[in-house]
MDAnalysis code that builds the backbone (N, CA, C; Angstrom):
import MDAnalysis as mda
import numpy as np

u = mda.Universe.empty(639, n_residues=213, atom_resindex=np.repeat(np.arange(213), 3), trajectory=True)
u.add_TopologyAttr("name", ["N", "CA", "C"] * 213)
u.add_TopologyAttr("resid", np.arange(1, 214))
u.add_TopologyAttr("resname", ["UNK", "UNK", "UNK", "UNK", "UNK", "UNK", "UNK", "UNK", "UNK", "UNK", "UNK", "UNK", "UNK", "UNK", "UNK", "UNK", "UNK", "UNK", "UNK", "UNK", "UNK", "UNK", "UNK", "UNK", "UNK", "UNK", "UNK", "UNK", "UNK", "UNK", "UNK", "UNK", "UNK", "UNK", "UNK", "UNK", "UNK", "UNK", "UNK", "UNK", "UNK", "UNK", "UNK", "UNK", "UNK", "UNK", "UNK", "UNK", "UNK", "UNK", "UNK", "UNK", "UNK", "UNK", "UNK", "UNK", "UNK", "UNK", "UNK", "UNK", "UNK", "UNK", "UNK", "UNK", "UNK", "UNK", "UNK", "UNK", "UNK", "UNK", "UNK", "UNK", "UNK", "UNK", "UNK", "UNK", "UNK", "UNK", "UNK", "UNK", "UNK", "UNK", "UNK", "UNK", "UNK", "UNK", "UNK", "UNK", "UNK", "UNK", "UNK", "UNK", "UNK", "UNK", "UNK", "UNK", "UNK", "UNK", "UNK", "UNK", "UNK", "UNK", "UNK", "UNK", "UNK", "UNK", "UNK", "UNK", "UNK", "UNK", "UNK", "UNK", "UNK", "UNK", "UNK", "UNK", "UNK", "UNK", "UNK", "UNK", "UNK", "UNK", "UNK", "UNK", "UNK", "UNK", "UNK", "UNK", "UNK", "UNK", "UNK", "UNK", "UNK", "UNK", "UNK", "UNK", "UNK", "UNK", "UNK", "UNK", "UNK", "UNK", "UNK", "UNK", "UNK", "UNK", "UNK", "UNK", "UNK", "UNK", "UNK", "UNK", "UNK", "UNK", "UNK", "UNK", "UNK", "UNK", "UNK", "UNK", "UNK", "UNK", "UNK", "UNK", "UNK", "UNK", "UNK", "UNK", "UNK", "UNK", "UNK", "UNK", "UNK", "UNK", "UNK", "UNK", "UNK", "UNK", "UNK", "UNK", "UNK", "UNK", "UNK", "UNK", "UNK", "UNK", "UNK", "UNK", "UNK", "UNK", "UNK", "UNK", "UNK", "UNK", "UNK", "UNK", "UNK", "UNK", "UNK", "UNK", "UNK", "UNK", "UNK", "UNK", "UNK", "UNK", "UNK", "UNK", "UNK", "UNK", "UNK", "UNK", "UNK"])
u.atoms.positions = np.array([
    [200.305, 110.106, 163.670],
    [199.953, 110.815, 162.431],
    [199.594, 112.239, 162.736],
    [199.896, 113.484, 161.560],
    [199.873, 114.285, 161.892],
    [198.284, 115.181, 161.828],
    [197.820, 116.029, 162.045],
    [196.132, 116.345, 161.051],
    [196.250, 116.399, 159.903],
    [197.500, 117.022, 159.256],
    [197.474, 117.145, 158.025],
    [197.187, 115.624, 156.798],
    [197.387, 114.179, 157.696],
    [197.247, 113.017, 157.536],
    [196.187, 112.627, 157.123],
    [195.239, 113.531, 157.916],
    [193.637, 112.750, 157.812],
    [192.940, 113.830, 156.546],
    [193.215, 114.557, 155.903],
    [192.535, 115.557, 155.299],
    [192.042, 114.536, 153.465],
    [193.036, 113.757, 153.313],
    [192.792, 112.571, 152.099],
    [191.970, 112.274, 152.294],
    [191.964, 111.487, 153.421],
    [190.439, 110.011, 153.927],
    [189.293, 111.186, 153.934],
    [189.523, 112.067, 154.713],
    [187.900, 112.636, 154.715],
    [187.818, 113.566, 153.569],
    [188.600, 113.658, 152.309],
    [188.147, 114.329, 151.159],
    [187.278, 112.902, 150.182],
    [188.516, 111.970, 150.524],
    [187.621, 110.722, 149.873],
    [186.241, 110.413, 150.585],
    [185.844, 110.210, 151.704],
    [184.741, 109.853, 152.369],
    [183.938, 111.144, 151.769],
    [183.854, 112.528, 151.552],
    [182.874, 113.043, 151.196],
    [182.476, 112.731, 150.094],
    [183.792, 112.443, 148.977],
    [182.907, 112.187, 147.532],
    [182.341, 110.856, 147.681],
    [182.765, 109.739, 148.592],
    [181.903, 108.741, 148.100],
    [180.418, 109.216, 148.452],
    [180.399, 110.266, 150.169],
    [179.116, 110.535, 149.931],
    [177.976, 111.219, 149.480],
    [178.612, 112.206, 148.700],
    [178.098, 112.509, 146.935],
    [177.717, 111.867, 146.136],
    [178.344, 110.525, 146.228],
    [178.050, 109.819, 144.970],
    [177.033, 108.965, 145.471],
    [177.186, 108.556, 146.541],
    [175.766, 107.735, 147.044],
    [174.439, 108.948, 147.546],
    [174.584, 110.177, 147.730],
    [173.508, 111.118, 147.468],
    [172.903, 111.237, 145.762],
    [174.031, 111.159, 145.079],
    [173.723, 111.083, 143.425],
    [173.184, 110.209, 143.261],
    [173.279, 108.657, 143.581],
    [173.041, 107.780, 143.296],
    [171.675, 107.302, 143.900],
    [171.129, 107.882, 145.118],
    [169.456, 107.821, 145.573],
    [168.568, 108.763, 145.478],
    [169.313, 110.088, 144.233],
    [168.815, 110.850, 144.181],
    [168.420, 110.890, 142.580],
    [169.062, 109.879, 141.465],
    [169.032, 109.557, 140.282],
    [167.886, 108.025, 140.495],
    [167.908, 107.482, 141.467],
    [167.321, 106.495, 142.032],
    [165.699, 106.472, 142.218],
    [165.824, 107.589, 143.018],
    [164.556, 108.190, 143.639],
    [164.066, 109.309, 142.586],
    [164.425, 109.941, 141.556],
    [163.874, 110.492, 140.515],
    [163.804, 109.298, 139.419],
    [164.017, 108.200, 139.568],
    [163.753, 107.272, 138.358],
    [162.144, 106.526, 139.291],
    [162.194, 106.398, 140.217],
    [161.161, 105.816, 141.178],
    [159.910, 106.903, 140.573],
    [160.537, 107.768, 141.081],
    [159.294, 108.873, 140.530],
    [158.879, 108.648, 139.296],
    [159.826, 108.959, 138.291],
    [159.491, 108.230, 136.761],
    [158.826, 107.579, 136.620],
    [158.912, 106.510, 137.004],
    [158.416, 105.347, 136.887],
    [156.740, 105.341, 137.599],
    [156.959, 105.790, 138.665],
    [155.205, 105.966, 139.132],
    [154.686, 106.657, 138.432],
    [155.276, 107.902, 137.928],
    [154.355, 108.440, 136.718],
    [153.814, 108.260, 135.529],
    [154.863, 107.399, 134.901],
    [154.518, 105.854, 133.784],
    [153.449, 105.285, 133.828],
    [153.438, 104.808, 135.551],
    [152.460, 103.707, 135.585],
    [150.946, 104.628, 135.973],
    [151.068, 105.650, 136.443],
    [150.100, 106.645, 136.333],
    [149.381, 106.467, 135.304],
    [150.279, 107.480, 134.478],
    [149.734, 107.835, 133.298],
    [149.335, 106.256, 132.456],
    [149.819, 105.318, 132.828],
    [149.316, 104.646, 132.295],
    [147.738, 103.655, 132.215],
    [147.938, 103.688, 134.007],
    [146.626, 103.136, 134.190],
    [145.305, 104.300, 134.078],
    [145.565, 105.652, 134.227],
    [144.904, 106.361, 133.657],
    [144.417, 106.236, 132.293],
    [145.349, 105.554, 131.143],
    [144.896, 105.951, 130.071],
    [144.425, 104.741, 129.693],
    [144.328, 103.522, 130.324],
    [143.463, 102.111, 130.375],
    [142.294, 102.211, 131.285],
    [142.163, 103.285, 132.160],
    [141.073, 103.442, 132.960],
    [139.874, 104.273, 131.725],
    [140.568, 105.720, 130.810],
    [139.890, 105.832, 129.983],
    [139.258, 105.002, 129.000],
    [140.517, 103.854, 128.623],
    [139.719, 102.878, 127.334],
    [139.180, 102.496, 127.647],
    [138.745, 101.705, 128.930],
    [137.895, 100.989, 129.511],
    [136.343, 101.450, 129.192],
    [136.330, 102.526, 129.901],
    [135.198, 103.462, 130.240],
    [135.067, 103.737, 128.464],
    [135.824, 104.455, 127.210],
    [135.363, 104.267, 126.285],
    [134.922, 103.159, 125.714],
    [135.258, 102.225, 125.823],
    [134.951, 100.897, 125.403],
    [133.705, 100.145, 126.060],
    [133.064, 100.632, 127.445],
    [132.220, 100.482, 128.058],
    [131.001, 101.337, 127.368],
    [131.265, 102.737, 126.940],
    [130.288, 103.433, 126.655],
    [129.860, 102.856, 125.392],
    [130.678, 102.573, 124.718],
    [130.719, 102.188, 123.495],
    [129.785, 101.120, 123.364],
    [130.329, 100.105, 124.165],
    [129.939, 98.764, 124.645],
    [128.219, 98.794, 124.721],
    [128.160, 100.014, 125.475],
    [126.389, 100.216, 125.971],
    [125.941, 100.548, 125.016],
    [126.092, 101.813, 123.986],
    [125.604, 101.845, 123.093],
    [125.191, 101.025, 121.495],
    [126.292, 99.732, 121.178],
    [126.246, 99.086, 120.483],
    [124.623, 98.529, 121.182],
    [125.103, 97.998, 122.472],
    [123.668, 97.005, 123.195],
    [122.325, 97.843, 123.292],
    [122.723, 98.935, 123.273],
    [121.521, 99.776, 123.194],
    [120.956, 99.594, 122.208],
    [121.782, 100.372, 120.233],
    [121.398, 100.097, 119.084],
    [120.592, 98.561, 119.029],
    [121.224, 97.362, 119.400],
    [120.893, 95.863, 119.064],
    [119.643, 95.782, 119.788],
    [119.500, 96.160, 121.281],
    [117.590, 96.200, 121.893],
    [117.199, 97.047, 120.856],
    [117.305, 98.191, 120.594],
    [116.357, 98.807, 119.770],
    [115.878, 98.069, 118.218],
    [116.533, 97.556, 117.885],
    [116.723, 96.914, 116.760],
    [115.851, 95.441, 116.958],
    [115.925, 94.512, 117.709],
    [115.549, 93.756, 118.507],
    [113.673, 94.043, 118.933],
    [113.735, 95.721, 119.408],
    [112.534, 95.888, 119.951],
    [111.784, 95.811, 118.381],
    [112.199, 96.737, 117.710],
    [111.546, 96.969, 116.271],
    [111.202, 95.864, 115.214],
    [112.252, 94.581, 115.376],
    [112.009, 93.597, 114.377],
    [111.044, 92.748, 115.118],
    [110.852, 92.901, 117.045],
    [109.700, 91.936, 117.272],
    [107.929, 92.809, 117.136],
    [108.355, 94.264, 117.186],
    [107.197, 94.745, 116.766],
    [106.693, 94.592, 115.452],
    [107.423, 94.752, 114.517],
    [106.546, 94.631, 113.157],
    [106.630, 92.921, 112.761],
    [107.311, 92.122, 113.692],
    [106.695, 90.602, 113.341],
    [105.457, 90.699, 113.840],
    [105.349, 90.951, 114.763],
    [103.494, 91.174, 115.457],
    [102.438, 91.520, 115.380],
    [102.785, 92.675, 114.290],
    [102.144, 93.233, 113.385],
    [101.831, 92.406, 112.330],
    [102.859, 91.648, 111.667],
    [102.741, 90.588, 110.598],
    [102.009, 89.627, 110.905],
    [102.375, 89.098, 112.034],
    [101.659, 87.994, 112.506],
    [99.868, 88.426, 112.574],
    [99.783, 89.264, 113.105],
    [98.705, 89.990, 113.290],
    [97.506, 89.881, 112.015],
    [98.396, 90.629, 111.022],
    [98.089, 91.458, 109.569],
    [97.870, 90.051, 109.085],
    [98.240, 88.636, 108.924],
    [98.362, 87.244, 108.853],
    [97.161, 86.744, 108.903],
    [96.950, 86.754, 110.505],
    [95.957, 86.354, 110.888],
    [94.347, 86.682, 110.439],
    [94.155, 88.329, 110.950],
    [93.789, 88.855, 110.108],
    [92.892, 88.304, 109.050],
    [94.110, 88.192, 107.705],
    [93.701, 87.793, 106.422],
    [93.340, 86.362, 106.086],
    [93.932, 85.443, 107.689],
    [93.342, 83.992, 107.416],
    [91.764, 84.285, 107.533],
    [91.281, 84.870, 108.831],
    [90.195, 84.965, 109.110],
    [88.934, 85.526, 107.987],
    [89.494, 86.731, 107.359],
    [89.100, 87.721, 106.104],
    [88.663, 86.149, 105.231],
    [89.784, 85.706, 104.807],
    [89.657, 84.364, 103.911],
    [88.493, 83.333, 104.274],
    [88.721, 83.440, 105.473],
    [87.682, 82.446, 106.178],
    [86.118, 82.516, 105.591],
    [86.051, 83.741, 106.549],
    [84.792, 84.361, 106.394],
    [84.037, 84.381, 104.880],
    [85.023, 84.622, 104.050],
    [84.776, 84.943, 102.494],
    [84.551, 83.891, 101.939],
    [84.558, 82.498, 102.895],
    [84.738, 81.307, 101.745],
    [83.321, 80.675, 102.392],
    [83.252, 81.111, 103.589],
    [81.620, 80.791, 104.460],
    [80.235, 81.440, 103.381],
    [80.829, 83.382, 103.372],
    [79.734, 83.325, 102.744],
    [79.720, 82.912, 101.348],
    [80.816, 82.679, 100.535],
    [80.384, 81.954, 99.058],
    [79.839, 81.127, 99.327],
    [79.889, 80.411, 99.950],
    [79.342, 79.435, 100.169],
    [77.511, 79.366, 100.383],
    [77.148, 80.562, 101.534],
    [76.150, 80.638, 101.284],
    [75.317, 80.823, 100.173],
    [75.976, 82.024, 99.820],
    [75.894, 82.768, 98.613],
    [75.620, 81.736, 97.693],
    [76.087, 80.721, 97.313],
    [75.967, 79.431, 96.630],
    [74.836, 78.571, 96.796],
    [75.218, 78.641, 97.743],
    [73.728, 77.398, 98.502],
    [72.111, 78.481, 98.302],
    [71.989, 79.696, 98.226],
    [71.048, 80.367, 98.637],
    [70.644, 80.275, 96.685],
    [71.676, 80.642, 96.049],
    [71.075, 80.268, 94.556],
    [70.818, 79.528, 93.844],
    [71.856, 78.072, 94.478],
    [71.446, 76.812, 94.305],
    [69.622, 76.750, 94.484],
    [69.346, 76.679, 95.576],
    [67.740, 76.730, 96.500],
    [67.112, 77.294, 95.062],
    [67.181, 78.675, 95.286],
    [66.433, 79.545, 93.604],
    [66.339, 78.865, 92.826],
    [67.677, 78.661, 92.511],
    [67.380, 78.080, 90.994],
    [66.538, 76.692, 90.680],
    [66.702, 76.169, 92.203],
    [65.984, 74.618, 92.535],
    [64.251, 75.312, 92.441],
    [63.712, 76.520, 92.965],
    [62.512, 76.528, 93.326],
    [62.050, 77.079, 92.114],
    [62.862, 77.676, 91.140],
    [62.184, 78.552, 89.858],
    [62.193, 77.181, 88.943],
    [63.230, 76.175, 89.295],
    [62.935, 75.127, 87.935],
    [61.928, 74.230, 87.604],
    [60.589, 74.782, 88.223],
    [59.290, 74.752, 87.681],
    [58.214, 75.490, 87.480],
    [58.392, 77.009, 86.844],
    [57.954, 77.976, 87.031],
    [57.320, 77.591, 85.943],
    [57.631, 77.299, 84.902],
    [56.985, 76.816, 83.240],
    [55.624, 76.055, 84.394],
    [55.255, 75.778, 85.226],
    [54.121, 75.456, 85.434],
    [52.819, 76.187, 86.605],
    [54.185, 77.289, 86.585],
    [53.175, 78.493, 87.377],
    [52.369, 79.414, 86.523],
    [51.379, 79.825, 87.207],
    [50.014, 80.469, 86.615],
    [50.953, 81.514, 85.668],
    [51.866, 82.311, 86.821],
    [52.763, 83.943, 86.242],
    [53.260, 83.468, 85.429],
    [53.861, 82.300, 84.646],
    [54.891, 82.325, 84.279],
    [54.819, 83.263, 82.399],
    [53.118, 82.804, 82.229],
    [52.653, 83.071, 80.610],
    [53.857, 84.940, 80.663],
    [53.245, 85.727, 81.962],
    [53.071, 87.032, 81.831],
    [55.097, 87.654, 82.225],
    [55.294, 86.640, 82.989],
    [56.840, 86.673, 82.732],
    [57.229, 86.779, 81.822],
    [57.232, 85.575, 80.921],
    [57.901, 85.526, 79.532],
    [57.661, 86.444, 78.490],
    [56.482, 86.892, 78.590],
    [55.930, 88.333, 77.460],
    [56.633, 89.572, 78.745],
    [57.639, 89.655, 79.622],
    [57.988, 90.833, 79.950],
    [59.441, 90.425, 79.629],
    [59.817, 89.139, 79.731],
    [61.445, 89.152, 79.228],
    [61.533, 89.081, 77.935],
    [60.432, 89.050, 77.061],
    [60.280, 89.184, 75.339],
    [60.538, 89.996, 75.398],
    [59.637, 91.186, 76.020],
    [59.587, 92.700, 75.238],
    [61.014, 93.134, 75.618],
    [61.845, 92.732, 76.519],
    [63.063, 93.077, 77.375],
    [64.098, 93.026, 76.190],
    [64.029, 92.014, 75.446],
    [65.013, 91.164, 74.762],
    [64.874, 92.075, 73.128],
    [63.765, 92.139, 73.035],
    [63.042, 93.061, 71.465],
    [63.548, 94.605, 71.564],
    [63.289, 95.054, 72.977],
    [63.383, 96.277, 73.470],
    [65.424, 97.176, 73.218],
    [66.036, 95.467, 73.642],
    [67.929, 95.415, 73.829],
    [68.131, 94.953, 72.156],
    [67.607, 94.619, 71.821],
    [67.977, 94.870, 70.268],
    [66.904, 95.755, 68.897],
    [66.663, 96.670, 69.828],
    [65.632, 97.541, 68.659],
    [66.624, 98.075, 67.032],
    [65.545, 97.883, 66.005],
    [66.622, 98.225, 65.022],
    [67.243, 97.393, 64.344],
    [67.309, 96.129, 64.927],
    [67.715, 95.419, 64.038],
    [66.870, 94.016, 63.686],
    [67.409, 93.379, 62.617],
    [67.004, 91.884, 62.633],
    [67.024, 91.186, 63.414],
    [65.548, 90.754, 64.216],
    [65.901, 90.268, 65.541],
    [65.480, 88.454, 65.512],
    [66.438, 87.293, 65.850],
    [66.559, 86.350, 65.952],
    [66.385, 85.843, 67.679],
    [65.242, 85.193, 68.002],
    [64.657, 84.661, 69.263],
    [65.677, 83.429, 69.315],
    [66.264, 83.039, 70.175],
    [66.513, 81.594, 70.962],
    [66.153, 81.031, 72.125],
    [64.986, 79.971, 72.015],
    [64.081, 79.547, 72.428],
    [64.765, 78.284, 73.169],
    [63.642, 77.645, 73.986],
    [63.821, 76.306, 74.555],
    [62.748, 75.764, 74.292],
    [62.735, 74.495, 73.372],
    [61.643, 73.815, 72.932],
    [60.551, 74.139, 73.596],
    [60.745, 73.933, 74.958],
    [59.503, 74.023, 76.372],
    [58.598, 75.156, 75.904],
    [59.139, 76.464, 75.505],
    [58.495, 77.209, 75.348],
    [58.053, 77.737, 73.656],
    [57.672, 77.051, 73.260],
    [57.911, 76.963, 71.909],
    [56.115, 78.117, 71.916],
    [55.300, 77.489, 72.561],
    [53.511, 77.455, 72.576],
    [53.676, 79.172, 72.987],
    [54.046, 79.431, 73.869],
    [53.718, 80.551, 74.568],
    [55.026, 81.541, 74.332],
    [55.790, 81.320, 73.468],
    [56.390, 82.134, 72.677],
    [55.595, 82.735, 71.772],
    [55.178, 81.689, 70.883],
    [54.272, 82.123, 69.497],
    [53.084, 83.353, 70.034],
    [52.081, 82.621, 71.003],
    [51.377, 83.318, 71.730],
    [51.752, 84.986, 71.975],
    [53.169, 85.035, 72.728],
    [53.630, 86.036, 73.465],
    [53.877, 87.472, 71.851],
    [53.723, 86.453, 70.762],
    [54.724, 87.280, 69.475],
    [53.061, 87.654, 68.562],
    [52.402, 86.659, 68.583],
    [50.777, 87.055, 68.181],
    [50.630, 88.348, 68.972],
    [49.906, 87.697, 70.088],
    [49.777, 89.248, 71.672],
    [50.760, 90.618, 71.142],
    [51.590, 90.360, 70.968],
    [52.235, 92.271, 70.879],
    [52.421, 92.425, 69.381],
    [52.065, 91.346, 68.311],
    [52.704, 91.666, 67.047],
    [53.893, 92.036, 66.166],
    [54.629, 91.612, 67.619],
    [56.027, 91.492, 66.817],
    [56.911, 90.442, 65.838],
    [57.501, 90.506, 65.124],
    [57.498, 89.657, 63.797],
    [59.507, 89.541, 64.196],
    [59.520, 88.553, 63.969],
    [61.305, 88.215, 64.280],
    [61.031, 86.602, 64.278],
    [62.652, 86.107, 63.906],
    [62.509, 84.352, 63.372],
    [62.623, 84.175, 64.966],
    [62.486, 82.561, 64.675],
    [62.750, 82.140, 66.590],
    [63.387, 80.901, 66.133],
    [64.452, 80.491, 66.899],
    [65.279, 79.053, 66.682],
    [64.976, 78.273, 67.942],
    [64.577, 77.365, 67.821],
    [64.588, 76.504, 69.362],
    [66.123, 75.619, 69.409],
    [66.959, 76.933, 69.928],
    [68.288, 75.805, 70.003],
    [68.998, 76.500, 71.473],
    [68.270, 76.673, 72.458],
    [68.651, 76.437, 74.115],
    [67.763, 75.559, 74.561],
    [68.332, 75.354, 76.222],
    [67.868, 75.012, 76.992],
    [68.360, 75.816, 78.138],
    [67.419, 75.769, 78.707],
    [66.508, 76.796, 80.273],
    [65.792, 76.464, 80.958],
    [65.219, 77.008, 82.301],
    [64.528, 76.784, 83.139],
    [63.748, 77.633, 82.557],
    [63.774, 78.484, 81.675],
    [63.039, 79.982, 81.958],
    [63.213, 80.484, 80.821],
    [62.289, 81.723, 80.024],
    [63.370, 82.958, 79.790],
    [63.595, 82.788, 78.109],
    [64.692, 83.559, 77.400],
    [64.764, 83.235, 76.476],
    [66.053, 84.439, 76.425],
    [66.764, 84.313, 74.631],
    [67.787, 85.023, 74.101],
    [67.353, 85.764, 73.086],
    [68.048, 86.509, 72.791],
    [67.986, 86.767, 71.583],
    [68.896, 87.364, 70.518],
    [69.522, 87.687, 69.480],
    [70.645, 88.161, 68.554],
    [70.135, 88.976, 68.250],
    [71.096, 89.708, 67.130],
    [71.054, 90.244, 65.974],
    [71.032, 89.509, 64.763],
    [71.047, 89.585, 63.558],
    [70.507, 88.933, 62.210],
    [72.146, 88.433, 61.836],
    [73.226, 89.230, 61.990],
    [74.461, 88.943, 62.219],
    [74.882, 88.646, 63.198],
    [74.290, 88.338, 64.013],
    [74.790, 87.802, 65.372],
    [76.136, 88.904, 66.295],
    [76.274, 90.241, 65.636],
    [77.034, 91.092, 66.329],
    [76.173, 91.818, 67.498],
    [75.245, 91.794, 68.041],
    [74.337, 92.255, 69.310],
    [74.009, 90.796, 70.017],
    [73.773, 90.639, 71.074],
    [73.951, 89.445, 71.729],
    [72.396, 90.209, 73.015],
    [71.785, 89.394, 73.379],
    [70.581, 90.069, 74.535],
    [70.190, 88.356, 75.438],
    [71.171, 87.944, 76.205],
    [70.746, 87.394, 77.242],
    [69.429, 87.568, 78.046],
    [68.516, 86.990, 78.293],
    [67.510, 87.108, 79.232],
    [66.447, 85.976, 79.657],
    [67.627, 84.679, 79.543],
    [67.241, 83.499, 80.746],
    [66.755, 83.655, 81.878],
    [66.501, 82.920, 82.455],
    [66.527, 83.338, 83.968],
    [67.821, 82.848, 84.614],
    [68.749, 81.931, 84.170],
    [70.268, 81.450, 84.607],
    [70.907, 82.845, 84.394],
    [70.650, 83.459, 83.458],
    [71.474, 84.675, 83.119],
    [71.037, 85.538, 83.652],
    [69.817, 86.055, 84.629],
    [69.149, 87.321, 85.296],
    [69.949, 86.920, 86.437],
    [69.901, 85.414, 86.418],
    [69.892, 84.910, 88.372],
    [71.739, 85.077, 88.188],
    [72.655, 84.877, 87.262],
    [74.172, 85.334, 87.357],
    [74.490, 87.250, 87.239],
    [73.790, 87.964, 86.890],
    [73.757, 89.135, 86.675],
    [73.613, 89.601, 88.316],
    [72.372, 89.036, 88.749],
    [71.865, 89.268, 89.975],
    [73.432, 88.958, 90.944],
    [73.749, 87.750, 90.848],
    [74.775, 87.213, 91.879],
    [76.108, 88.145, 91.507],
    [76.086, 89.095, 90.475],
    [77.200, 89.552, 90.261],
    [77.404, 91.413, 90.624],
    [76.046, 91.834, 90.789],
    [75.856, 92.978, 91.028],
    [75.274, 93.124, 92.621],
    [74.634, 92.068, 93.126],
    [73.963, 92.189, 94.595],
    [74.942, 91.485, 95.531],
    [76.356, 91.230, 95.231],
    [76.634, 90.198, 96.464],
    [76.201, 91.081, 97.184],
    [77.333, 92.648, 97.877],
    [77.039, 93.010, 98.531],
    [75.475, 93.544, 99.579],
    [74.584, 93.384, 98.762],
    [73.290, 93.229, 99.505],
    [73.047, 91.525, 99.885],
    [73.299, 90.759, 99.224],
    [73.351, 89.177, 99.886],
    [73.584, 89.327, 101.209],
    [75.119, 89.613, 101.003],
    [75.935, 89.556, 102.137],
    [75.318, 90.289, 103.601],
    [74.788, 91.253, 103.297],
    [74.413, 91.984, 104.436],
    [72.815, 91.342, 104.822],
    [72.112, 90.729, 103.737],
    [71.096, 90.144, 104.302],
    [71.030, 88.703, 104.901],
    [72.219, 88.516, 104.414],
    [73.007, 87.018, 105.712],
    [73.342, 87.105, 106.819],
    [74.310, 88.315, 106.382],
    [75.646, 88.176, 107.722],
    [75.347, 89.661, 108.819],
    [74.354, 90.306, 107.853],
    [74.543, 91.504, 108.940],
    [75.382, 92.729, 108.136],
    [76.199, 92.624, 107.020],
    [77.356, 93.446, 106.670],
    [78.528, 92.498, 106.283],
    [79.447, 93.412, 105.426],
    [80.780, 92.733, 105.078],
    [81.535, 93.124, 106.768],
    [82.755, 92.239, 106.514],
    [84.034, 92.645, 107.575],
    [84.763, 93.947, 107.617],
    [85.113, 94.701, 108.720],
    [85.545, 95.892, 108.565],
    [86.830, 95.698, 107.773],
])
């Protein structure tokens, strides 16, 4: 064969090896591609992550805080609760005294109708009763008991008014108006409820020391 023979084969042998340079060079830029894909990709799942983490913390953050706050003001409640059982407590101890201490009174005055004072009592809750309805027609309501030392008490100062014996008392006496529109309590059940209604607070402190803060 001549040289001029071989000049085909080695024009063909270069393009095939063109085409296999093309072909690891379309190869190897798709390789590249492709790592950059997966780059960019796990990059941008490495970000969600981390957003979704921050995120993540802060939801758990909000929920402790939330968490911290609903067990503080139960504690407070519980507290504020308690508290008011105790408040209750206390309040039902001293009625109680408070009860028992006027019970006693009223037990030790319900024979005063046979104490020496009692004449000079009743001529000071008269004049009391004459005094709360001046001016008008004045109507006494009596307790049989004291029927004697009523009369007495109305001779002694000269005051002139009807008297009905239609209570009963330990003590003491009432009295109206002629129309019955003025009303003048002054039993001793009715001094000793006046009393229990204006002094708890001194009761209380001569029991207990003071009310609760």
């Amino acid at each position: 064969m001549s040289e001029e023979s071989c000049y085909p084969g080695d024009a063909e042998g270069e393009r095939r090896m063109a085409y296999e340079d093309l072909i690891k060079s379309i190869e190897s830029a798709a390789e590249e591609k492709k790592q950059e894909v997966l780059r960019n990709a796990e990059r941008e799942v490495e970000a969600i992550l981390r957003e979704a983490e921050t995120e993540s913390s802060a939801i758990h953050a909000q929920y402790l805080e939330k968490a911290k706050r609903d067990l503080i003001l139960e504690n407070n409640r519980q507290k504020f609760l308690a508290k008011q059982e105790v408040k209750k407590r206390i309040s039902a101890v001293r009625q109680k005294l408070i009860d028992d201490a006027f019970s006693r009174s009223k037990e030790k005055i319900s024979g005063i109708r046979s104490d020496p004072s009692y004449p000079a009592l009743y001529e000071r809750l008269t004049r009391e009763v004459i005094s709360a309805l001046a001016g008008e027609e004045i109507i006494l309501h009596i307790d049989p008991a004291d029927s004697k030392i009523c009369s007495d008490v109305l001779k002694k100062t000269g005051i002139v008014c009807d008297i009905m014996q239609d209570i009963t008392t330990i003590g003491g006496l009432s009295g109206t108006s002629a129309d019955g529109r003025i009303r003048a309590y002054n039993t001793l059940e009715s001094r000793m409820e006046r009393i229990r209604d204006t002094s708890t607070l001194e009761i209380i402190n001569l029991i207990l020391g003071g009310p609760d803060g």
